[in-house]
mmCIF file of the N, C-alpha and C atoms, coordinates in Angstrom:
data_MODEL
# 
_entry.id   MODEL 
# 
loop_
_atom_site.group_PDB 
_atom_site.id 
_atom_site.type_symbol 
_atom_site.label_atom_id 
_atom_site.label_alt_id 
_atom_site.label_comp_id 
_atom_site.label_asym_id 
_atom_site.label_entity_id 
_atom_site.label_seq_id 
_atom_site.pdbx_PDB_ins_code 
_atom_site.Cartn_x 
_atom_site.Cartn_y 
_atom_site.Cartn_z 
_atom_site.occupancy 
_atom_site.B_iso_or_equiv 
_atom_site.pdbx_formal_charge 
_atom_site.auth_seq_id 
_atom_site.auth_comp_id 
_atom_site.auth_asym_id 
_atom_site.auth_atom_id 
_atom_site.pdbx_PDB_model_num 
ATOM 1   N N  . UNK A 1 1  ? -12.760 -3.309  -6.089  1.00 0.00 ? 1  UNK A N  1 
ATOM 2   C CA . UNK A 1 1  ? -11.829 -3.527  -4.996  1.00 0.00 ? 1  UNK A CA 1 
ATOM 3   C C  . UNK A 1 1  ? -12.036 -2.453  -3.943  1.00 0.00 ? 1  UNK A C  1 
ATOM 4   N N  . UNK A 1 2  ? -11.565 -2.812  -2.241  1.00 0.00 ? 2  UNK A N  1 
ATOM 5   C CA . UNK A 1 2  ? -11.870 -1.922  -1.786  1.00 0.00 ? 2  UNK A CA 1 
ATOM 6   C C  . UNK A 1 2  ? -10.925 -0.916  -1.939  1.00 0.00 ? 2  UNK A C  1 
ATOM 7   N N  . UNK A 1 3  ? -10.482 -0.079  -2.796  1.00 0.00 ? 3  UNK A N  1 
ATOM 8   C CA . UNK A 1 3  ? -9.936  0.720   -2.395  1.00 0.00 ? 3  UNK A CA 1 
ATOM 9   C C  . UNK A 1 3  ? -10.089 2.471   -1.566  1.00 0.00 ? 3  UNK A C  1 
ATOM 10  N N  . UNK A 1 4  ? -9.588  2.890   -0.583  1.00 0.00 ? 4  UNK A N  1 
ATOM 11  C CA . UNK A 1 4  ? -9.956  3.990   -0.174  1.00 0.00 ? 4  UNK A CA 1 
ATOM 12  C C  . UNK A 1 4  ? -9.773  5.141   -0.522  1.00 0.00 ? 4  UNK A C  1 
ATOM 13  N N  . UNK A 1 5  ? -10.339 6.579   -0.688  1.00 0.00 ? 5  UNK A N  1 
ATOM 14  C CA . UNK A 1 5  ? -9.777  7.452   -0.876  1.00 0.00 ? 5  UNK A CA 1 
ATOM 15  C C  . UNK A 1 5  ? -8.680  8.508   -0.606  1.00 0.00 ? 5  UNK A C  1 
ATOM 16  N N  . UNK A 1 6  ? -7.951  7.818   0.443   1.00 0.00 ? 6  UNK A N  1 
ATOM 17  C CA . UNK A 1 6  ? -6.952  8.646   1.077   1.00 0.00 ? 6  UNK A CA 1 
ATOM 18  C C  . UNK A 1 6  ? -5.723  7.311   1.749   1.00 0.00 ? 6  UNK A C  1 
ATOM 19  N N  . UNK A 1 7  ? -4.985  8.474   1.826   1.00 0.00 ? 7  UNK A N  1 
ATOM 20  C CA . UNK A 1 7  ? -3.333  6.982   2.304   1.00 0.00 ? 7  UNK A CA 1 
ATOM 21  C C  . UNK A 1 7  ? -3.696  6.972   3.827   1.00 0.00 ? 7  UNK A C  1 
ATOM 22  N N  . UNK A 1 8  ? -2.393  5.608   3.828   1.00 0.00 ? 8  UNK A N  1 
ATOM 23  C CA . UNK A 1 8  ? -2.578  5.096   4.898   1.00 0.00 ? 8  UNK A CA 1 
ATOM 24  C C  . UNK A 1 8  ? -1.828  5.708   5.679   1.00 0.00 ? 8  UNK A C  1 
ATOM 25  N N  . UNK A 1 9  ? -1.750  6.517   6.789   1.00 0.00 ? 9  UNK A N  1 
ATOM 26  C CA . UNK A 1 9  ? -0.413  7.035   7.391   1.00 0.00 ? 9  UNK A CA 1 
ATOM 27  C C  . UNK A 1 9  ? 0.291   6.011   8.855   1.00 0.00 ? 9  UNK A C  1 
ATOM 28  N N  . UNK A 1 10 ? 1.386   5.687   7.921   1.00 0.00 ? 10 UNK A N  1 
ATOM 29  C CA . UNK A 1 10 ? 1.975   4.795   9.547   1.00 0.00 ? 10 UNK A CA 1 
ATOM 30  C C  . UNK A 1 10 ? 3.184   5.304   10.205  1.00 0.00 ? 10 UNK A C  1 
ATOM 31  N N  . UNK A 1 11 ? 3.839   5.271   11.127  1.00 0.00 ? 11 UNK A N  1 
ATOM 32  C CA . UNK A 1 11 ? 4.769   4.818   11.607  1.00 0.00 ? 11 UNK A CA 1 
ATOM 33  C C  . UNK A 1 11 ? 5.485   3.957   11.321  1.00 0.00 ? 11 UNK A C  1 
ATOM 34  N N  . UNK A 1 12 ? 6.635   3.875   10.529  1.00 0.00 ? 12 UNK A N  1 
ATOM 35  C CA . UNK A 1 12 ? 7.169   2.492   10.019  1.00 0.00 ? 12 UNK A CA 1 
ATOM 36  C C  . UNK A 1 12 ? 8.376   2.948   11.132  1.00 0.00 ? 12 UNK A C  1 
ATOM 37  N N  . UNK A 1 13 ? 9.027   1.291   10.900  1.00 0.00 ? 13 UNK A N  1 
ATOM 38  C CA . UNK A 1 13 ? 10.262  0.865   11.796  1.00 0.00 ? 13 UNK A CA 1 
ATOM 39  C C  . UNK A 1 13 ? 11.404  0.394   10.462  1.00 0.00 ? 13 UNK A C  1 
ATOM 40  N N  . UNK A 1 14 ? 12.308  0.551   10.681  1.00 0.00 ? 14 UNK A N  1 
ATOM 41  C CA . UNK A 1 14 ? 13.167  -0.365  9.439   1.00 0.00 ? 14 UNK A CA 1 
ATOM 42  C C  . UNK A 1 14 ? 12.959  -1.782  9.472   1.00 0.00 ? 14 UNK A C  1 
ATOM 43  N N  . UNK A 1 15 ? 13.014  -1.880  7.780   1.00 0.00 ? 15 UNK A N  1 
ATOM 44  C CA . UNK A 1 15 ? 13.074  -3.478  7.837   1.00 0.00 ? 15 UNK A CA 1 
ATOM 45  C C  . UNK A 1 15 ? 12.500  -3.706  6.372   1.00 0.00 ? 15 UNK A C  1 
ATOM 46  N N  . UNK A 1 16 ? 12.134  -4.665  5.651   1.00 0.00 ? 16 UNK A N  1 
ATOM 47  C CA . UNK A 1 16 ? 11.467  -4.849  4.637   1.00 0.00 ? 16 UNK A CA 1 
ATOM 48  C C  . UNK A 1 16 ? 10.054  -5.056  4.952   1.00 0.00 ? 16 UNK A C  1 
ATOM 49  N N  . UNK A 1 17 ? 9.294   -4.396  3.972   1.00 0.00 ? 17 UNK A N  1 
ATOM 50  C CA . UNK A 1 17 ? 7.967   -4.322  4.077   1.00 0.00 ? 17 UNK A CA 1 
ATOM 51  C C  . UNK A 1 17 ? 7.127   -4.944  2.925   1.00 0.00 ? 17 UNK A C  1 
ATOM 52  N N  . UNK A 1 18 ? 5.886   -5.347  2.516   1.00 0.00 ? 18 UNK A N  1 
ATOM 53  C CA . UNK A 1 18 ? 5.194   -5.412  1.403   1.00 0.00 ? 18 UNK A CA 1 
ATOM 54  C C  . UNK A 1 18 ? 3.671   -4.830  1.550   1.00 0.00 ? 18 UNK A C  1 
ATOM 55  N N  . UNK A 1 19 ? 3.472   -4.046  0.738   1.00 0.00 ? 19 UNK A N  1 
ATOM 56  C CA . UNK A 1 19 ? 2.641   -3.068  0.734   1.00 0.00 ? 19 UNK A CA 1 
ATOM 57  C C  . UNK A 1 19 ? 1.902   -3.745  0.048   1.00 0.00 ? 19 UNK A C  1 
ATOM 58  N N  . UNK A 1 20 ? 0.363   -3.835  0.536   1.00 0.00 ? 20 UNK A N  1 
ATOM 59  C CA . UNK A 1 20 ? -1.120  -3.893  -0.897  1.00 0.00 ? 20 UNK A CA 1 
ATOM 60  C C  . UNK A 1 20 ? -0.800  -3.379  -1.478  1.00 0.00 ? 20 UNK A C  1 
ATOM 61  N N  . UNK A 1 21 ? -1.361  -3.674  -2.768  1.00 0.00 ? 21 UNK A N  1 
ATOM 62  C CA . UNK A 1 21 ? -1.387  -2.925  -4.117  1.00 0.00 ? 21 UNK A CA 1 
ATOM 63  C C  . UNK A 1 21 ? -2.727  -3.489  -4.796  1.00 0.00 ? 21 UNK A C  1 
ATOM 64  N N  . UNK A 1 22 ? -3.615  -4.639  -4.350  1.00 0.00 ? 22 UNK A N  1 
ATOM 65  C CA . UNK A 1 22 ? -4.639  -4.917  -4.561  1.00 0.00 ? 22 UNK A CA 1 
ATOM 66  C C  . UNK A 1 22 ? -5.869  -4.092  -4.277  1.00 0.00 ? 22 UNK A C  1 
ATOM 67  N N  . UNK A 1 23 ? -5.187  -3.591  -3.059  1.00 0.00 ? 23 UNK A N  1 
ATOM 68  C CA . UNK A 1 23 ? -6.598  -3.144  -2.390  1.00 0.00 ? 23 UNK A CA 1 
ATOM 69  C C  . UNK A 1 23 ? -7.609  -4.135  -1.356  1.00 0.00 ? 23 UNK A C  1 
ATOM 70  N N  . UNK A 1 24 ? -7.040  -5.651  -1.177  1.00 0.00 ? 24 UNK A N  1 
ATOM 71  C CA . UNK A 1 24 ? -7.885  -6.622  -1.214  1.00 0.00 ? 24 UNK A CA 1 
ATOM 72  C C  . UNK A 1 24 ? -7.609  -7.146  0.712   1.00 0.00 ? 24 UNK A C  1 
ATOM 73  N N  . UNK A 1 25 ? -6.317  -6.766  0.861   1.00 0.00 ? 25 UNK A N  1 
ATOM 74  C CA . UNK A 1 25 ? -5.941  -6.881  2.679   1.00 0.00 ? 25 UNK A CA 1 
ATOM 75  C C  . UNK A 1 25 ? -6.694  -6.286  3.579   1.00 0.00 ? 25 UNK A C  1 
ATOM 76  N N  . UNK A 1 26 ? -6.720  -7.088  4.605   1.00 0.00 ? 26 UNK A N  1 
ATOM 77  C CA . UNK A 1 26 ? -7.409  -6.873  5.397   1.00 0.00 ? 26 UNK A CA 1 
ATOM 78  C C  . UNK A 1 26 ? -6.246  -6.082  6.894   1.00 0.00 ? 26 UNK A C  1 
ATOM 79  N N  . UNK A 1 27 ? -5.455  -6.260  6.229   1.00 0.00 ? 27 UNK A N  1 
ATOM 80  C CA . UNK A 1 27 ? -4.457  -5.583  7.237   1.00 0.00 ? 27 UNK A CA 1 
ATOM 81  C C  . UNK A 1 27 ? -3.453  -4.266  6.006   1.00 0.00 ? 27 UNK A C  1 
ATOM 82  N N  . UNK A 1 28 ? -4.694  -3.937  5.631   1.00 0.00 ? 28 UNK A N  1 
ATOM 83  C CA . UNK A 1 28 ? -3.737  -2.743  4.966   1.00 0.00 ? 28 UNK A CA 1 
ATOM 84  C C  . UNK A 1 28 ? -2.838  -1.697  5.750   1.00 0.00 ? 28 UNK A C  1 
ATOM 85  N N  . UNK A 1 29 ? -1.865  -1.308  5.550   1.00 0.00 ? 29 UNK A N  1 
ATOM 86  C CA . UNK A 1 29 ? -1.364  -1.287  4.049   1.00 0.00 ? 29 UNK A CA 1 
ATOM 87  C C  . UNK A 1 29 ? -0.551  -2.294  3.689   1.00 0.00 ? 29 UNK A C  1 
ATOM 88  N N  . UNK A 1 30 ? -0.543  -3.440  4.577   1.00 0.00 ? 30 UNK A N  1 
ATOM 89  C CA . UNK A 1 30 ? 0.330   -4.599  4.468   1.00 0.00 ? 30 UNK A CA 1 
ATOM 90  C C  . UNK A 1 30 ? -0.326  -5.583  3.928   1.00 0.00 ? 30 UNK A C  1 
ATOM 91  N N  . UNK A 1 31 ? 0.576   -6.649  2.980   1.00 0.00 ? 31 UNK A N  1 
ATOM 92  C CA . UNK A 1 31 ? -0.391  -7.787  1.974   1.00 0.00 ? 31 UNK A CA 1 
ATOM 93  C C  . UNK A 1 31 ? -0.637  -8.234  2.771   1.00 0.00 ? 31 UNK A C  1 
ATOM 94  N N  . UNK A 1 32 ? -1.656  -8.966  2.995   1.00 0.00 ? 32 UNK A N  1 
ATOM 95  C CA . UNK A 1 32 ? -2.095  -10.384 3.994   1.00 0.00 ? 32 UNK A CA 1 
ATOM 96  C C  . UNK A 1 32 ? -2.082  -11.627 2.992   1.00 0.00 ? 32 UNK A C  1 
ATOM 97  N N  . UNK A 1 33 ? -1.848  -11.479 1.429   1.00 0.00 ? 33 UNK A N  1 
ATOM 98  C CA . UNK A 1 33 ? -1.922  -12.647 0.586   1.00 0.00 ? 33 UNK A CA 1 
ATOM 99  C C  . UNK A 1 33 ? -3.457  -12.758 -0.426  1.00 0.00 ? 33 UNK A C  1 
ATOM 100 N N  . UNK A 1 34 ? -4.404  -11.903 -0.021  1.00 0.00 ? 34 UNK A N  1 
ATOM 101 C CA . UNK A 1 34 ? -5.609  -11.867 -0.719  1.00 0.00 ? 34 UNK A CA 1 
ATOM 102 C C  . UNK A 1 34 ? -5.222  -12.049 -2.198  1.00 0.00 ? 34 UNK A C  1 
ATOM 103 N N  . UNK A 1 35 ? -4.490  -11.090 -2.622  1.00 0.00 ? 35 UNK A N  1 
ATOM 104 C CA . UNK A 1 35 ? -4.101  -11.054 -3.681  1.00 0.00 ? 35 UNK A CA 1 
ATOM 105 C C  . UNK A 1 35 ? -3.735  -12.655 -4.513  1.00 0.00 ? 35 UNK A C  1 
ATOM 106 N N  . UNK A 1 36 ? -3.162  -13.551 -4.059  1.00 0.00 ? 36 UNK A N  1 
ATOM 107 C CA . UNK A 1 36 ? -3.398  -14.861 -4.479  1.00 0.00 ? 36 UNK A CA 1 
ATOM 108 C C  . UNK A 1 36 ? -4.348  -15.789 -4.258  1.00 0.00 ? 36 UNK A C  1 
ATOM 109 N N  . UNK A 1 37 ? -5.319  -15.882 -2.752  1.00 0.00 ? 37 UNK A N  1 
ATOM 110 C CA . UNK A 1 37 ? -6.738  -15.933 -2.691  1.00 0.00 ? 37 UNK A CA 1 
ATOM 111 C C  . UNK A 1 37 ? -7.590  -15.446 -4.080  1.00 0.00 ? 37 UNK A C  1 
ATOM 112 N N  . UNK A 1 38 ? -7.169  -14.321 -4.192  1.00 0.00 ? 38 UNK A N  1 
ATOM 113 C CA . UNK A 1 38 ? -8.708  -13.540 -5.019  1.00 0.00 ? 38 UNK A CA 1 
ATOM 114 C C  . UNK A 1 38 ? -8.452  -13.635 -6.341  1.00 0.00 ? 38 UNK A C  1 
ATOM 115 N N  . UNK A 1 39 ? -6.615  -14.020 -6.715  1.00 0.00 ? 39 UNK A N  1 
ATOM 116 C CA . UNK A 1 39 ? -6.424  -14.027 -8.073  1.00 0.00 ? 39 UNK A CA 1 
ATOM 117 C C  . UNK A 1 39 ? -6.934  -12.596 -8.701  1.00 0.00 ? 39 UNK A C  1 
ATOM 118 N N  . UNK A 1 40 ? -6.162  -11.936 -7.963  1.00 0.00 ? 40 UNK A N  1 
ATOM 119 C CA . UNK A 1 40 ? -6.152  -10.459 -8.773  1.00 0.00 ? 40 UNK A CA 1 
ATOM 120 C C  . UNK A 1 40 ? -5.215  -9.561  -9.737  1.00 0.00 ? 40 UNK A C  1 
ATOM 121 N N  . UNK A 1 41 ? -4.462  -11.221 -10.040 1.00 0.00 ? 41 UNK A N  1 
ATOM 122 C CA . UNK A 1 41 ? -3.298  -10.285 -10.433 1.00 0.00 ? 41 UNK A CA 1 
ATOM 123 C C  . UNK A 1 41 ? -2.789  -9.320  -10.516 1.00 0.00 ? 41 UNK A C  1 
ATOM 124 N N  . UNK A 1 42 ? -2.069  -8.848  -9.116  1.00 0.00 ? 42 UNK A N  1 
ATOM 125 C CA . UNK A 1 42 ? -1.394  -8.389  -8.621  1.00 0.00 ? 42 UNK A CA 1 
ATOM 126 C C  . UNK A 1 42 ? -0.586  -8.836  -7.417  1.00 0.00 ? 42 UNK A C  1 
ATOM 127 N N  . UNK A 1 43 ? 1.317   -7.745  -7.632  1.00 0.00 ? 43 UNK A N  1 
ATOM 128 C CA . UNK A 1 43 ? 1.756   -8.480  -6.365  1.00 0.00 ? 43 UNK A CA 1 
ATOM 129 C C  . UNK A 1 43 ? 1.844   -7.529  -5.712  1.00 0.00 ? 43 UNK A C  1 
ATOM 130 N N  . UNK A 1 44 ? 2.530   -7.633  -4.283  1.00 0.00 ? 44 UNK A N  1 
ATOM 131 C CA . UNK A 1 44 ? 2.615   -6.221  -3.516  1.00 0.00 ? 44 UNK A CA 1 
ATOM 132 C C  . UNK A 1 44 ? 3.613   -6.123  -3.755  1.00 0.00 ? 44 UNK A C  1 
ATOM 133 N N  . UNK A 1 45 ? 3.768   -4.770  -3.057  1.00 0.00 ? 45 UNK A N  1 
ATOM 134 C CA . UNK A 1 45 ? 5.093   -3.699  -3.507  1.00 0.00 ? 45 UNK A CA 1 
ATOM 135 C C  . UNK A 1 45 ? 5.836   -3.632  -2.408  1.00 0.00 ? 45 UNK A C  1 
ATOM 136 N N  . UNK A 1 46 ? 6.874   -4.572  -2.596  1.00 0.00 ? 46 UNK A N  1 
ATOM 137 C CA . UNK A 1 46 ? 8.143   -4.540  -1.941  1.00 0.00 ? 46 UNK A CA 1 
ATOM 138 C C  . UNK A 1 46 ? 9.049   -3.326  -1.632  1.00 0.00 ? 46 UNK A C  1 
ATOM 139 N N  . UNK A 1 47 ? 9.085   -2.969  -0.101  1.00 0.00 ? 47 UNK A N  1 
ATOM 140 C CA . UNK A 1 47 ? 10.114  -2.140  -0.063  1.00 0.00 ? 47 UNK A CA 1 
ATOM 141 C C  . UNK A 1 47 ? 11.121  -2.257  1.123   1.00 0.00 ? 47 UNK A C  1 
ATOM 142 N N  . UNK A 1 48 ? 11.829  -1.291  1.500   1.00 0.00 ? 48 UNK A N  1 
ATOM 143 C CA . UNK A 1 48 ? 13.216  -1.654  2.572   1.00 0.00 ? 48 UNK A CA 1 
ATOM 144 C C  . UNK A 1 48 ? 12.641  -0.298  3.192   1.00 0.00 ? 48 UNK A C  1 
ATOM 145 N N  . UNK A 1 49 ? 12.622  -0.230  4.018   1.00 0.00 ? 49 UNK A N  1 
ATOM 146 C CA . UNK A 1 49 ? 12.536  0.706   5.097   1.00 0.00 ? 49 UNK A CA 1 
ATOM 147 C C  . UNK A 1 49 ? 13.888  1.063   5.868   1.00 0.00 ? 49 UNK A C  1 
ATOM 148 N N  . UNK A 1 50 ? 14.693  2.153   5.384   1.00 0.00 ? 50 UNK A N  1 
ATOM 149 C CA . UNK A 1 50 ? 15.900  2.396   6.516   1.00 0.00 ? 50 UNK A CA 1 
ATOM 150 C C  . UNK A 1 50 ? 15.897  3.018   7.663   1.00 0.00 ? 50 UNK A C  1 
ATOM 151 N N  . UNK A 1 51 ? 14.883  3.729   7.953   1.00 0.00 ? 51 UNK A N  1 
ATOM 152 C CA . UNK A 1 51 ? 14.856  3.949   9.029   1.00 0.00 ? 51 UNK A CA 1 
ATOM 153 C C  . UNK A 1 51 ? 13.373  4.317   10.045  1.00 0.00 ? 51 UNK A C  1 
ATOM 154 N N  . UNK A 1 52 ? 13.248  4.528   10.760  1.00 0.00 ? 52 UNK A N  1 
ATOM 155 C CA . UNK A 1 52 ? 12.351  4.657   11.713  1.00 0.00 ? 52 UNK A CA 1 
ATOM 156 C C  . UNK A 1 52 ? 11.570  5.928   10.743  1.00 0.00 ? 52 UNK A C  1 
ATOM 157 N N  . UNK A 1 53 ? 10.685  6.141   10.510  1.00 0.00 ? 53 UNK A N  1 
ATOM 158 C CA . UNK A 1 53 ? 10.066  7.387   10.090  1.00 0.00 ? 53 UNK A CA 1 
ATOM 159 C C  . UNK A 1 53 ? 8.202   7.539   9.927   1.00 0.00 ? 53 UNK A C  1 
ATOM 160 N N  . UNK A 1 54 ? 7.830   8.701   9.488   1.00 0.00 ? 54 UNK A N  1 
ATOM 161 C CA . UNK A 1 54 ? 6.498   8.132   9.441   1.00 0.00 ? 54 UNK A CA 1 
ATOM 162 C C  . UNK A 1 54 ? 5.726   8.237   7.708   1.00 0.00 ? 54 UNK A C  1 
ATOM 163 N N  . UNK A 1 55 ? 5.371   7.517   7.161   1.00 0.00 ? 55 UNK A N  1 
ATOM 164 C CA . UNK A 1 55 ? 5.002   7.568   6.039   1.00 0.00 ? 55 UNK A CA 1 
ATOM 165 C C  . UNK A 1 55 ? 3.762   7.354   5.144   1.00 0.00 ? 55 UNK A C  1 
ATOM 166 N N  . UNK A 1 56 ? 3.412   7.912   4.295   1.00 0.00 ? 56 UNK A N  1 
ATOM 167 C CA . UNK A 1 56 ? 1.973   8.100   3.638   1.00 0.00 ? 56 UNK A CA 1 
ATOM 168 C C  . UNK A 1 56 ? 1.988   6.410   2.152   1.00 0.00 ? 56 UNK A C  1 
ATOM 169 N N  . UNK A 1 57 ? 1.306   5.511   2.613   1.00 0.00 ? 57 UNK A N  1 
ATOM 170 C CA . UNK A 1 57 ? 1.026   4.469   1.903   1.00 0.00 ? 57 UNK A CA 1 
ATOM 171 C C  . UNK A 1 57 ? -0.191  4.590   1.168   1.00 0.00 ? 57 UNK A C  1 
ATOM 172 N N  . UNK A 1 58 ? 0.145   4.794   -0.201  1.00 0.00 ? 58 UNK A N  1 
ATOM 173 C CA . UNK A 1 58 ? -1.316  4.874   -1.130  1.00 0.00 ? 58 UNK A CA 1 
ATOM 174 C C  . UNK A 1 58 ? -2.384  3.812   -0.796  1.00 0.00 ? 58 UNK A C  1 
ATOM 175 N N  . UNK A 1 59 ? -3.592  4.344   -0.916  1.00 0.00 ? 59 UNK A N  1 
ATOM 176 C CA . UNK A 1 59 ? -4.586  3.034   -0.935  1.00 0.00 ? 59 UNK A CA 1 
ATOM 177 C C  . UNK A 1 59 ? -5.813  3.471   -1.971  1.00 0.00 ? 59 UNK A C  1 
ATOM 178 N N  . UNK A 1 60 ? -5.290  4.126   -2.809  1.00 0.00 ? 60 UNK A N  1 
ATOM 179 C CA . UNK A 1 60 ? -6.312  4.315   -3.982  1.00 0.00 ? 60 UNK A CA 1 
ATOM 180 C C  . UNK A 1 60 ? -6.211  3.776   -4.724  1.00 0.00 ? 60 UNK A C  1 
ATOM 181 N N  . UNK A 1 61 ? -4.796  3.290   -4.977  1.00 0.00 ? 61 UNK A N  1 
ATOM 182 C CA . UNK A 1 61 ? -4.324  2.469   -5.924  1.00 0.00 ? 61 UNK A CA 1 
ATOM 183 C C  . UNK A 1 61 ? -3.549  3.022   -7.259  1.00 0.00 ? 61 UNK A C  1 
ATOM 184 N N  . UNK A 1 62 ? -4.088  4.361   -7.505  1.00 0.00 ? 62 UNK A N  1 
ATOM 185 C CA . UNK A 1 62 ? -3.517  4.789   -8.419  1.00 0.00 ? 62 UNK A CA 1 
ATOM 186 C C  . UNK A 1 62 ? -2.140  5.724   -8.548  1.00 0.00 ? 62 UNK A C  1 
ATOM 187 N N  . UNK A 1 63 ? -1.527  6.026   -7.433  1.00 0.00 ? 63 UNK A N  1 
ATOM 188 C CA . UNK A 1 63 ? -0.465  6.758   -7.271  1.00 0.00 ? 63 UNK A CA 1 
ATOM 189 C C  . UNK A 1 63 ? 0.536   6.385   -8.395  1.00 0.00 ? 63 UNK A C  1 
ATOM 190 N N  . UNK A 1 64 ? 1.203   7.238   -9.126  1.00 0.00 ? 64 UNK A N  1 
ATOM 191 C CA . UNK A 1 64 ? 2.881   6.827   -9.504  1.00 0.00 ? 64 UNK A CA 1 
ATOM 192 C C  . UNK A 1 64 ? 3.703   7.271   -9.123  1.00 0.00 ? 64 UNK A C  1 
ATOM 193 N N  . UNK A 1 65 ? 3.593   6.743   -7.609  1.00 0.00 ? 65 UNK A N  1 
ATOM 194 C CA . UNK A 1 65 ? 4.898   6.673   -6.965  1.00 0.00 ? 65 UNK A CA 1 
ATOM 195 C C  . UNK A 1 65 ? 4.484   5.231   -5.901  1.00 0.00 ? 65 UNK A C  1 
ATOM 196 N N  . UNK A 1 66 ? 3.538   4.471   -6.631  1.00 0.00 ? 66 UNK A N  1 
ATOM 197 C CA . UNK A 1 66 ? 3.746   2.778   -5.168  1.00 0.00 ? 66 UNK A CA 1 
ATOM 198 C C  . UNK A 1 66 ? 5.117   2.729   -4.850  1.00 0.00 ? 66 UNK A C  1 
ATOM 199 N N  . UNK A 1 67 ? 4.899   2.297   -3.533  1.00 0.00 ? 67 UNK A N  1 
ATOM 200 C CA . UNK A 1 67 ? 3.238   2.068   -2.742  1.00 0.00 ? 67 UNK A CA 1 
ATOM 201 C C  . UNK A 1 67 ? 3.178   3.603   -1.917  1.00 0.00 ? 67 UNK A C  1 
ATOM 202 N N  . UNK A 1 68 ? 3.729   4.815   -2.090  1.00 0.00 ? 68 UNK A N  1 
ATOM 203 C CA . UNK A 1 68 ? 3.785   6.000   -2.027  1.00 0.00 ? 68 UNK A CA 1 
ATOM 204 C C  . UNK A 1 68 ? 2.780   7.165   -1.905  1.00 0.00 ? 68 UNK A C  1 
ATOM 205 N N  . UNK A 1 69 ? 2.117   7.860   -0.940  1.00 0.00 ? 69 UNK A N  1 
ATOM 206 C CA . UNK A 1 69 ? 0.799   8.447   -1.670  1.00 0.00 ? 69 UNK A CA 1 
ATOM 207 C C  . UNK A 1 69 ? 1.428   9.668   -2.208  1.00 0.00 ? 69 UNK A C  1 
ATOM 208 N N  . UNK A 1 70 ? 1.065   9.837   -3.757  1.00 0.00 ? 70 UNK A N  1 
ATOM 209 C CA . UNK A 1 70 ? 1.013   11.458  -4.729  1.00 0.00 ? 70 UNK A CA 1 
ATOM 210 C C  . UNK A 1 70 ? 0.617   12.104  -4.918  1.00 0.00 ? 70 UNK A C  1 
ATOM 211 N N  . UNK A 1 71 ? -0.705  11.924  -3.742  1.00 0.00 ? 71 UNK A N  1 
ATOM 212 C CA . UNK A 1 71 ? -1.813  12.891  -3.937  1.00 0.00 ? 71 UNK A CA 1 
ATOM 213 C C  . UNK A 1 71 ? -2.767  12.722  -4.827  1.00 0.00 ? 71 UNK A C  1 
ATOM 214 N N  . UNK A 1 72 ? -2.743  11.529  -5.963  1.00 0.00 ? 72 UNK A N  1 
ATOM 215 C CA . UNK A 1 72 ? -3.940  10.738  -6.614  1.00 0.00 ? 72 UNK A CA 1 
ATOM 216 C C  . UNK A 1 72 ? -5.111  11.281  -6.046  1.00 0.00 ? 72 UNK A C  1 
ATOM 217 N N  . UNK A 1 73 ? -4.878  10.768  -5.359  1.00 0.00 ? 73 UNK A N  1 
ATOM 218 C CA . UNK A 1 73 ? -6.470  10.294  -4.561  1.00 0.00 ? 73 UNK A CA 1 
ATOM 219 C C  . UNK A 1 73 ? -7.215  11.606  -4.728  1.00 0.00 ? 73 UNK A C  1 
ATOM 220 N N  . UNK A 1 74 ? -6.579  12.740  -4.654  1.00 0.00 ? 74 UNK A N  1 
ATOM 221 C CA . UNK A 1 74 ? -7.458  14.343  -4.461  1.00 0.00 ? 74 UNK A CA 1 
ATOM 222 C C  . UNK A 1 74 ? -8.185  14.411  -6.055  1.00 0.00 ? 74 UNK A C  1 
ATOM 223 N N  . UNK A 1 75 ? -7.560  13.893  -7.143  1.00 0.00 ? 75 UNK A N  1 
ATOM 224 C CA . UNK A 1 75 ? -7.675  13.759  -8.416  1.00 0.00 ? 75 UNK A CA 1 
ATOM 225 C C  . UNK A 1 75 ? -9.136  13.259  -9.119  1.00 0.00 ? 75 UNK A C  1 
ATOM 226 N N  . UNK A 1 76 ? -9.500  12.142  -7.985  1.00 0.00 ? 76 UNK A N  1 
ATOM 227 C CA . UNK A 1 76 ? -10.232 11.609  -8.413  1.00 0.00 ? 76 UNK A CA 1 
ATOM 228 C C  . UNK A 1 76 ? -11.893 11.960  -8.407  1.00 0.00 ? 76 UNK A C  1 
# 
């Protein structure tokens, strides 16, 4: 999968979001649906955004904190 070695850093706005967790979007860090295309079993990681802020979205895949980056990625 593609996954990258470092997060995604965005600007989020409030609202609900769904984060890759495949690795497989083409609009990361947001699902685009690959994940049921590619049959990767996996779903994305639902979250609520309360407020305007800016935030680090894993894309290594391995964080435990999805869709969160923990610094995994330096690990590897």
């Amino acid at each position: 999968m593609p996954y990258e070695n470092n997060p995604n850093i965005v600007d989020e706005t409030p609202g609900k979001k769904f984060y890759c967790v495949c690795g497989e979007s083409s609009k990361k860090p947001y699902c685009d649906g690959s994940h049921e295309k590619l049959d990767t079993d996996k779903i994305p990681k639902e979250f609520e955004v309360s407020e305007a802020k800016r935030m680090a979205i894993c894309d290594c895949g391995q964080s435990s904190k999805l869709p969160f980056c923990d610094g995994t990625h330096t690990k590897l």
